[in-house]
N, CA, C and O of each residue as an XYZ file, in Angstrom:
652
protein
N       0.851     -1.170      0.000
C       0.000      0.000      0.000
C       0.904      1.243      0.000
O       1.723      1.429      0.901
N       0.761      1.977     -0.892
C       1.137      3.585     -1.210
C       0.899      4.179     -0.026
O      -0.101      4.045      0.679
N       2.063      4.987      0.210
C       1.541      6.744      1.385
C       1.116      7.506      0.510
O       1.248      7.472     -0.714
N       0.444      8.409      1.369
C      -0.350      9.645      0.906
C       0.582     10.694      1.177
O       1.652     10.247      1.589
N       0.546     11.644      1.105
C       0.887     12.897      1.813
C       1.464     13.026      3.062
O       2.563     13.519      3.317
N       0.691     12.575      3.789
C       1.025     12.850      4.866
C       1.932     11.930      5.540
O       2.705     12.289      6.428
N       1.789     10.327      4.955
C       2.389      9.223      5.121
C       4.059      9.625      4.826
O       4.982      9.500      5.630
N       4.118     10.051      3.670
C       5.372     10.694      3.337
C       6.259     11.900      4.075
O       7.440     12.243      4.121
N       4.961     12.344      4.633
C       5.380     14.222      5.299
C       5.833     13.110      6.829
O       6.973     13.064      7.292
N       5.248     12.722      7.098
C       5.693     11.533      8.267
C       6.837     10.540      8.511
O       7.173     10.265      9.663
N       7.502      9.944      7.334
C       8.083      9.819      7.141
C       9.755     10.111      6.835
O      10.803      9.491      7.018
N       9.286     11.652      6.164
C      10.242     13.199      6.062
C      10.695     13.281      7.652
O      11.885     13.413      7.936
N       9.877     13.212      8.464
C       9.921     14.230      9.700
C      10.530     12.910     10.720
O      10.968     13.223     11.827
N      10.537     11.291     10.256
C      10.743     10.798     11.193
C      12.450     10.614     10.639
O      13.335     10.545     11.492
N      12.674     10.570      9.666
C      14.070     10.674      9.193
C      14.809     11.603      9.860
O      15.800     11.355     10.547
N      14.337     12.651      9.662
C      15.097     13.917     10.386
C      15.273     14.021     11.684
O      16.277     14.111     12.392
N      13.894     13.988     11.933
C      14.363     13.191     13.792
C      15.260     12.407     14.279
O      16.166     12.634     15.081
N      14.905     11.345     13.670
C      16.000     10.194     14.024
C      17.584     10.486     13.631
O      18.471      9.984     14.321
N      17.807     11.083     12.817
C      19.144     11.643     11.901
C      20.030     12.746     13.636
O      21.062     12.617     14.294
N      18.930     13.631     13.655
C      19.174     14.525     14.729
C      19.269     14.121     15.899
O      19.902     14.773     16.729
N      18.510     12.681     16.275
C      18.417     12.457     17.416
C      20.283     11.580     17.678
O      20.995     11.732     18.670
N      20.591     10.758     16.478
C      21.405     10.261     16.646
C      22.732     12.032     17.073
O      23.531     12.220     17.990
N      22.445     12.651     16.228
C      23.470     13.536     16.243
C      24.254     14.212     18.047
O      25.283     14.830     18.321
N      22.975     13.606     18.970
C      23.015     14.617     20.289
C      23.894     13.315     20.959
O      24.147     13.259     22.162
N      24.248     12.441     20.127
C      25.087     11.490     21.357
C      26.399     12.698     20.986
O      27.022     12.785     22.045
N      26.712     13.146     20.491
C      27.901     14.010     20.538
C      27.924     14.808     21.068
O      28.995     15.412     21.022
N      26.483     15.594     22.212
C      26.865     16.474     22.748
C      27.215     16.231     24.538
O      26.882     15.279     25.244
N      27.903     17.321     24.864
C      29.229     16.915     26.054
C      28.350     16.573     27.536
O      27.344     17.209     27.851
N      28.725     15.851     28.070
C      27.398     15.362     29.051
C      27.897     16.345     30.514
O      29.072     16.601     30.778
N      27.038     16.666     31.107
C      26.891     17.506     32.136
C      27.780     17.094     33.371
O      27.924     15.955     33.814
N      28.170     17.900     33.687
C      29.108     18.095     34.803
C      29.016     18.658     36.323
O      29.628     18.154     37.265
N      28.113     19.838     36.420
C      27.510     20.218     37.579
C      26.119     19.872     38.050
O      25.776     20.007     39.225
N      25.057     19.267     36.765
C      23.921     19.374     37.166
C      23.677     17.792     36.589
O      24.595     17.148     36.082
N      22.330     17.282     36.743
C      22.188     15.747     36.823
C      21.256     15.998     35.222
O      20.637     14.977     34.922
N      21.117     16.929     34.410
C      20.425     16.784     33.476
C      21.462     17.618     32.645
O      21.998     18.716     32.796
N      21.513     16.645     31.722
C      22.773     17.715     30.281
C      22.254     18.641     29.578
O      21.302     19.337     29.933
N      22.878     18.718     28.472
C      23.098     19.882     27.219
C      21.766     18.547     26.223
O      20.995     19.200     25.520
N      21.608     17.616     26.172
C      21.467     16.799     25.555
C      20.110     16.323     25.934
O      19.505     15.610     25.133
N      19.521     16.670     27.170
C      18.032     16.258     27.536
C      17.056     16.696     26.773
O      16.326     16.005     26.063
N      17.032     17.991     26.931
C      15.886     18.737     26.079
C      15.687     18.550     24.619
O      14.560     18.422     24.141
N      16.725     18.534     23.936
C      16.771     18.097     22.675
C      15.714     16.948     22.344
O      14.620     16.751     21.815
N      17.099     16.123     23.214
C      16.138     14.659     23.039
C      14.968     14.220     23.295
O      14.684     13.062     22.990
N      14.042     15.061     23.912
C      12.959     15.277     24.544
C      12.286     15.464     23.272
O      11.598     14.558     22.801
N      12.424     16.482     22.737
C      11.413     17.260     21.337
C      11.828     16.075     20.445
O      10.922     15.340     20.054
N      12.809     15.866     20.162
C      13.383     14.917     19.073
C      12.232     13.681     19.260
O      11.409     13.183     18.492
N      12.599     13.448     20.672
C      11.623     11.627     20.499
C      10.431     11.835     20.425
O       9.685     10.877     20.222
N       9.766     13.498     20.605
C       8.298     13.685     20.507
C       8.172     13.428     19.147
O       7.295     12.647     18.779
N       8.881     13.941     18.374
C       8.461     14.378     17.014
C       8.730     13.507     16.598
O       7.982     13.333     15.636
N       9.723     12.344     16.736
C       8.981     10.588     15.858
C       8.238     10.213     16.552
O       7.618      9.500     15.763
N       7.486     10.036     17.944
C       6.560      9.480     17.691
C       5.415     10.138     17.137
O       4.473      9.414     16.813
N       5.301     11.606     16.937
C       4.278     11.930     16.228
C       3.952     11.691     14.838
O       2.875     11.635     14.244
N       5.562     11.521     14.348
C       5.582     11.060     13.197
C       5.197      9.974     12.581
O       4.929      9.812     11.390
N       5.178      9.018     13.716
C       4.798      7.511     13.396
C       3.679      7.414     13.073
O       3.233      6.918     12.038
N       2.780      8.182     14.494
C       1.473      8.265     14.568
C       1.152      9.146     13.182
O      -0.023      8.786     13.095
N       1.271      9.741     12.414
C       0.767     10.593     10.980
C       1.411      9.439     10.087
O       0.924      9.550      8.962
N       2.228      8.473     10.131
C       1.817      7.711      9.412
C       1.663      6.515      9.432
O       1.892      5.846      8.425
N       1.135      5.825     10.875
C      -0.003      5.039     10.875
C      -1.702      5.629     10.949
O      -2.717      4.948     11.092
N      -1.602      6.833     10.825
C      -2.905      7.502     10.631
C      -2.956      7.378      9.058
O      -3.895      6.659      8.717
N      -2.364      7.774      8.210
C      -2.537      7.839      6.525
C      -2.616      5.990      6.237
O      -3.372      5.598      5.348
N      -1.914      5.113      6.928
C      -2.135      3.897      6.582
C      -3.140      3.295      6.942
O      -3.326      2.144      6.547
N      -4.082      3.961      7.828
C      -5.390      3.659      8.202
C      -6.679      3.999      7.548
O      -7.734      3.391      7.368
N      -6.154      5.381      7.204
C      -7.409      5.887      6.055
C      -7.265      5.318      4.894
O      -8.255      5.126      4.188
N      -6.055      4.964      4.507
C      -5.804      4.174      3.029
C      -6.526      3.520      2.905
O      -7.461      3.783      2.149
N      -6.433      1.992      3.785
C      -7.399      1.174      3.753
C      -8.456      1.102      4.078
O      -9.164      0.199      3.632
N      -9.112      2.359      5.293
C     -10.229      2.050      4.939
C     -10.920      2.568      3.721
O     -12.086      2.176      3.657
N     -10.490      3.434      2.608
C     -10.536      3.937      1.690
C     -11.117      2.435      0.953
O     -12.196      1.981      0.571
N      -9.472      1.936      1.033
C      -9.830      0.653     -0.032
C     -10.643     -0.408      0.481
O     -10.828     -1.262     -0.386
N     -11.214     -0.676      1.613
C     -11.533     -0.799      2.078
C     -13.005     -1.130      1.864
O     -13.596     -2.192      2.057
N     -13.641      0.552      1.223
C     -14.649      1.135      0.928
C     -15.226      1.066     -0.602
O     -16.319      1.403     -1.058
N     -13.773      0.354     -1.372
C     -13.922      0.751     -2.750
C     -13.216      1.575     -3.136
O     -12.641      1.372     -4.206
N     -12.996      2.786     -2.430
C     -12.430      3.693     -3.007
C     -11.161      4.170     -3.179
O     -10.507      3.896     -2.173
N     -10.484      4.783     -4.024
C      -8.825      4.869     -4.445
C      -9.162      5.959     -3.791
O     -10.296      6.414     -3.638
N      -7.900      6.477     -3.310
C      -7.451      7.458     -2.447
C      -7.206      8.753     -3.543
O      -7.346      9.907     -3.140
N      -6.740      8.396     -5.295
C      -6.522      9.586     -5.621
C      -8.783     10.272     -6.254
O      -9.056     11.343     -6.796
N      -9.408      9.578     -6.014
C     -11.076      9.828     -6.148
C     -11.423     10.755     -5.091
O     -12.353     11.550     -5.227
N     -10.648     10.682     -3.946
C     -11.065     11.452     -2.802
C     -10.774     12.764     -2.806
O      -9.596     13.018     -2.557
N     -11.569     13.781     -3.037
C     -11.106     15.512     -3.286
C     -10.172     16.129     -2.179
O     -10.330     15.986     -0.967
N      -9.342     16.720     -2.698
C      -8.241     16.872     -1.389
C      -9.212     18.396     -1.286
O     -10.088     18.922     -1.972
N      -8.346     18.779      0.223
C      -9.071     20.312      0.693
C      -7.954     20.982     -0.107
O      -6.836     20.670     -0.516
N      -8.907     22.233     -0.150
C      -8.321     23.199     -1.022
C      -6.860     23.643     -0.048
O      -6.809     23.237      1.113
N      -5.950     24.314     -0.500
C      -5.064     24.499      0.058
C      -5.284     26.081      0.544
O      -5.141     27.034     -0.221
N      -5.590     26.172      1.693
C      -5.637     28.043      2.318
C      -4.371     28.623      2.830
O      -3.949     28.567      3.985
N      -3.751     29.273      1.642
C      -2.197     29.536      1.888
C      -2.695     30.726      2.330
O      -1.799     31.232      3.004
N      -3.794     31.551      2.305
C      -4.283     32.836      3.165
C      -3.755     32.720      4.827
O      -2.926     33.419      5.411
N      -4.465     31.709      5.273
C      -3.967     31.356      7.019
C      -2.657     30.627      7.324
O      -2.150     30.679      8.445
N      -2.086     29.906      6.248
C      -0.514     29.845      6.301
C       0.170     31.428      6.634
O       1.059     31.696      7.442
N      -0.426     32.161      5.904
C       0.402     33.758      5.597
C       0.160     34.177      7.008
O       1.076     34.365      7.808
N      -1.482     34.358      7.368
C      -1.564     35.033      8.578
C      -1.226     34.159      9.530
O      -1.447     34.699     10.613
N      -0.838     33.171      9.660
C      -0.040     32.704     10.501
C       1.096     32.828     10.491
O       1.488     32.626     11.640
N       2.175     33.126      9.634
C       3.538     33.402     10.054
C       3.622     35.074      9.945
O       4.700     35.668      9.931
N       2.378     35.710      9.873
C       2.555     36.855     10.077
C       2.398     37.640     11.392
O       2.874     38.677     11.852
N       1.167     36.313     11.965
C       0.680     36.636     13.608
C       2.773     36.479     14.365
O       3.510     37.338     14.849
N       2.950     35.239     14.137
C       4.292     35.009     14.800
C       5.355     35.959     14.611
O       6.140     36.355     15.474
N       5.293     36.356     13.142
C       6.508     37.776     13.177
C       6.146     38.571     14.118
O       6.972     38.938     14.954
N       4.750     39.015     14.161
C       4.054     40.045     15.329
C       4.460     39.637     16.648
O       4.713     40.491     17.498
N       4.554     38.259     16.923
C       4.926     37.829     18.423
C       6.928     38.485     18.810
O       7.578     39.223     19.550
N       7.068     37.432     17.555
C       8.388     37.584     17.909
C       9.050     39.557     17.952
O       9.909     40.038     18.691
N       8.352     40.138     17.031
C       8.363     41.486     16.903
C       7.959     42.018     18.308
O       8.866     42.693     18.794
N       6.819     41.904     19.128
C       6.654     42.265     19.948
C       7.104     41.485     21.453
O       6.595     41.683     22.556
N       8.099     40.650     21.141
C       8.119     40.016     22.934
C       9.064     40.974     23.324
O       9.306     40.800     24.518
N       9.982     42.301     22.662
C      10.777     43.047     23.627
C      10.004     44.124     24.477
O      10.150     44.527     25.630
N       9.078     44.450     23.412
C       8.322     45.468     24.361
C       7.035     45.041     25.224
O       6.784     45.825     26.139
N       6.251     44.034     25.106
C       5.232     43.712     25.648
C       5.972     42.504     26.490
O       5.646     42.804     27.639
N       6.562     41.630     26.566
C       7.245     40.701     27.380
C       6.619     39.600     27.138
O       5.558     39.618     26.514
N       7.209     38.381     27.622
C       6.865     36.646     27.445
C       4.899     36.661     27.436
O       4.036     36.375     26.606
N       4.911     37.099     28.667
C       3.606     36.605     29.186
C       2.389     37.602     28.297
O       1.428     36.989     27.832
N       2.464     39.058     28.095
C       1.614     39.247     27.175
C       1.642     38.890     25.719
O       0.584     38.759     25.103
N       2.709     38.742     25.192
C       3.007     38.340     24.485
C       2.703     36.960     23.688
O       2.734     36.628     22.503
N       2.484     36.501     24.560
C       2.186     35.213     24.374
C       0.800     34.777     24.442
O       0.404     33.906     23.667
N       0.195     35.192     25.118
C      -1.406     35.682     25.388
C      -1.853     36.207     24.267
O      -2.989     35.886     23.918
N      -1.251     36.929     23.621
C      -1.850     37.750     22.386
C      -1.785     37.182     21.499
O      -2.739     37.125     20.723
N      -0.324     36.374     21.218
C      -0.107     35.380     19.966
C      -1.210     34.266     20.148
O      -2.038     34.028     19.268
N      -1.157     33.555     21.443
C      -2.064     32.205     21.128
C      -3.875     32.305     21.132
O      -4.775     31.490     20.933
N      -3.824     33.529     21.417
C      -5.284     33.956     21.538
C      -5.764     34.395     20.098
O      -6.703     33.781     19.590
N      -5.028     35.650     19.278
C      -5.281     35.773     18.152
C      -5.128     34.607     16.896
O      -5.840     34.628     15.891
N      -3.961     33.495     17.178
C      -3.674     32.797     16.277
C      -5.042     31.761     16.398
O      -5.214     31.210     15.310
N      -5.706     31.488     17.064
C      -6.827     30.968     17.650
C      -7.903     31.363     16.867
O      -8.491     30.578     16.123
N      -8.281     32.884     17.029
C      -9.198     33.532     16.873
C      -9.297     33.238     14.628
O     -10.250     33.040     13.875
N      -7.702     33.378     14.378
C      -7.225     33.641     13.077
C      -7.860     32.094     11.971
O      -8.318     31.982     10.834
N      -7.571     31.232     13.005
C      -7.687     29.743     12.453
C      -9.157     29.704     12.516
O      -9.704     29.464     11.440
N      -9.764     29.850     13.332
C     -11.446     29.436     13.575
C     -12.075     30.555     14.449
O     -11.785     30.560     15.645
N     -12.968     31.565     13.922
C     -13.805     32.529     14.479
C     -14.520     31.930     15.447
O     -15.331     31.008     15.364
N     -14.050     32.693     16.597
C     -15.809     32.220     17.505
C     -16.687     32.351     17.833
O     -16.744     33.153     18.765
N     -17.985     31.743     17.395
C     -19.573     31.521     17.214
C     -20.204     32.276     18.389
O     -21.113     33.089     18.222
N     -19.713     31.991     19.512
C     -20.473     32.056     20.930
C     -19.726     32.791     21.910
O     -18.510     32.637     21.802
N     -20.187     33.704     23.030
C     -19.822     33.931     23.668
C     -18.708     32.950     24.628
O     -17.623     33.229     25.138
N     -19.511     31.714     24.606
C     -19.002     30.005     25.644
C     -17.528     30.077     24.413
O     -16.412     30.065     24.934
N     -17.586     30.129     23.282
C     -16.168     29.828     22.882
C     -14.842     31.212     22.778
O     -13.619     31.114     22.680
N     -15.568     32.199     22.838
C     -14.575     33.546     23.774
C     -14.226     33.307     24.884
O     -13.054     33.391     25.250
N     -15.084     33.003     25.537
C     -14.379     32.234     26.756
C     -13.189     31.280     26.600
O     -12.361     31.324     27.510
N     -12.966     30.397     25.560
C     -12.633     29.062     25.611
C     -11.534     29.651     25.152
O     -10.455     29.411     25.694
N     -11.614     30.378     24.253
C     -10.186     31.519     23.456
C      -9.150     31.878     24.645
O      -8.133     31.267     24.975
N      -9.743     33.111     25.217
C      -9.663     33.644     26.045
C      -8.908     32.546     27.042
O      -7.679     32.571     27.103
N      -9.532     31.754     27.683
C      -8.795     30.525     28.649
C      -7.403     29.876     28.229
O      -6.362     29.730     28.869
N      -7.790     29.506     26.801
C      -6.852     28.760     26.420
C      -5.551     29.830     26.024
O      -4.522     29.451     25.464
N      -5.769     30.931     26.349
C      -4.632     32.211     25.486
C      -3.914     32.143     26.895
O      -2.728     31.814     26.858
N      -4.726     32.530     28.693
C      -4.468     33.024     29.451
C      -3.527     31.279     30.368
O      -2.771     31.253     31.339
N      -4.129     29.943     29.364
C      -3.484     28.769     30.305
C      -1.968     28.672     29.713
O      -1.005     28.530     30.466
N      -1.816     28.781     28.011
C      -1.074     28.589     27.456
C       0.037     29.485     28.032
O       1.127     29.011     28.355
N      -0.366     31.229     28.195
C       1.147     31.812     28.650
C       1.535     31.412     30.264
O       2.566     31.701     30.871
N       0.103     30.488     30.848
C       0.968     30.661     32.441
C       1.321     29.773     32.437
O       2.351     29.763     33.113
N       1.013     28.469     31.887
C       2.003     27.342     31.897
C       3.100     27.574     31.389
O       4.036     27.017     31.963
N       3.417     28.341     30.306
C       4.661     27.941     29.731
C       5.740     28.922     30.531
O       6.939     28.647     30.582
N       5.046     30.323     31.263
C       5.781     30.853     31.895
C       6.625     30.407     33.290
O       7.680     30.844     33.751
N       5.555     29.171     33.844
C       5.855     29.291     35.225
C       6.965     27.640     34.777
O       7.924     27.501     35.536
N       6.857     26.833     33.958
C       7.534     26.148     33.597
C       8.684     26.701     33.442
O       9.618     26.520     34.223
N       8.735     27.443     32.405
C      10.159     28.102     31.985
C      10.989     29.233     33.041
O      12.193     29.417     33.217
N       9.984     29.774     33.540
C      11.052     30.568     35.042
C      11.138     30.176     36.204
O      11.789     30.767     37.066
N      10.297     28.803     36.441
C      10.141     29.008     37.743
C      10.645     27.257     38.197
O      11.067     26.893     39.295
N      10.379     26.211     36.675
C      10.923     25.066     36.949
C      12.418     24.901     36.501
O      13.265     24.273     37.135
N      12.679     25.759     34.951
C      13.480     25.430     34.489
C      14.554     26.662     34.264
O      15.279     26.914     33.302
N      14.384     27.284     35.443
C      15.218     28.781     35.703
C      15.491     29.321     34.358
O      16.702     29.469     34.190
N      14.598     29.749     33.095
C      15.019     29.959     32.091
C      14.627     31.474     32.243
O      13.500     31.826     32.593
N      15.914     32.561     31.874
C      14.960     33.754     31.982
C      14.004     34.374     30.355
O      14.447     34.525     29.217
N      12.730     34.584     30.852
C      12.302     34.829     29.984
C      12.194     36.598     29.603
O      12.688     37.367     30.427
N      11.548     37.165     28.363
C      12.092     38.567     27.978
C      10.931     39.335     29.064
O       9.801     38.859     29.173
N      11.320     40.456     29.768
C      10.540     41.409     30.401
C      10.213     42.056     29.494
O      11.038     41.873     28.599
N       9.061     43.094     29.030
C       8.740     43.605     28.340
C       9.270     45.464     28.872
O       9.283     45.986     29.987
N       9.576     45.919     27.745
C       9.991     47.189     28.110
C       8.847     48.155     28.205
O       8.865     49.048     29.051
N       7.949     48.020     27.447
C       6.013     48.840     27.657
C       5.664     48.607     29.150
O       5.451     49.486     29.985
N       5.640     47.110     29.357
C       4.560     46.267     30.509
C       5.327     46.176     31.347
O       4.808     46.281     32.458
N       6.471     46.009     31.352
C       7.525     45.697     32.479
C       7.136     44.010     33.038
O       7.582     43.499     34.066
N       6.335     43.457     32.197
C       5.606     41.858     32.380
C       6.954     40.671     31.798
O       6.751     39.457     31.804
């Protein structure tokens, strides 16, 4: 059975992983602290094959049930491609990265994951402004209190907010 797209894009991404992951046995193992130069890496690295695996035992699942169904996979109408929200998405992030000196980590970040939110899927209801809104205000405090407060990382103060 043929990959699809994504089977392949899965494939792409587990190569590279694995390529990279091998690459961190070369880096120099820690000396003062009980976690190296080499943890974190390897951390994202082994996320991203197994996500990779999983996208393509997901495409090898729809295949067949495709064929499954009768149907060839190239009969099935692909979605149109919306390179519009590709754009405003790496345009929201220039805006982030543009603004984390003066607004700082935490608004900053609030604004990016809230608008990039808002950018991908409008919301219907008051109940899903809320849900925006929550998910903008969980996303910057987790990642803040993780990053300064577990993993002593300093993050940017904002020169506007002083945040």
């Amino acid at each position: 059975m043929m990959l699809g797209r994504d089977g392949i894009t899965g494939l792409i991404c587990l190569a590279i992983s694995g390529a990279l992951l091998w690459l961190t046995r070369g880096l120099p193992p820690a000396v003062m602290v009980p976690i190296g130069p080499a943890f974190y890496p390897r951390v994202v690295l082994a996320l991203t094959a197994a996500l990779s695996l999983i996208l393509i035992g997901s495409d090898l699942m729809a295949r067949r049930r495709a064929a499954a169904a009768g149907i060839t996979p190239a009969a099935v109408p692909a979605e149109g491609a919306n390179y519009a929200l590709v754009l405003a998405t790496f345009a929201l992030f220039g805006a982030y990265v543009g603004l984390l000196p003066e607004l700082g980590f935490r608004l900053s970040t609030f604004l990016f994951v809230g608008a990039l939110q808002v950018t991908l899927e409008w919301p219907r209801s008051w109940m899903r402004w809320l849900l925006v809104l929550a998910i903008a205000f969980g996303t910057a405090a987790v990642c803040y209190f993780v990053f300064e407060d577990y993993l002593s990382v300093l993050l940017p103060r904002g020169s506007w907010s002083g945040l």
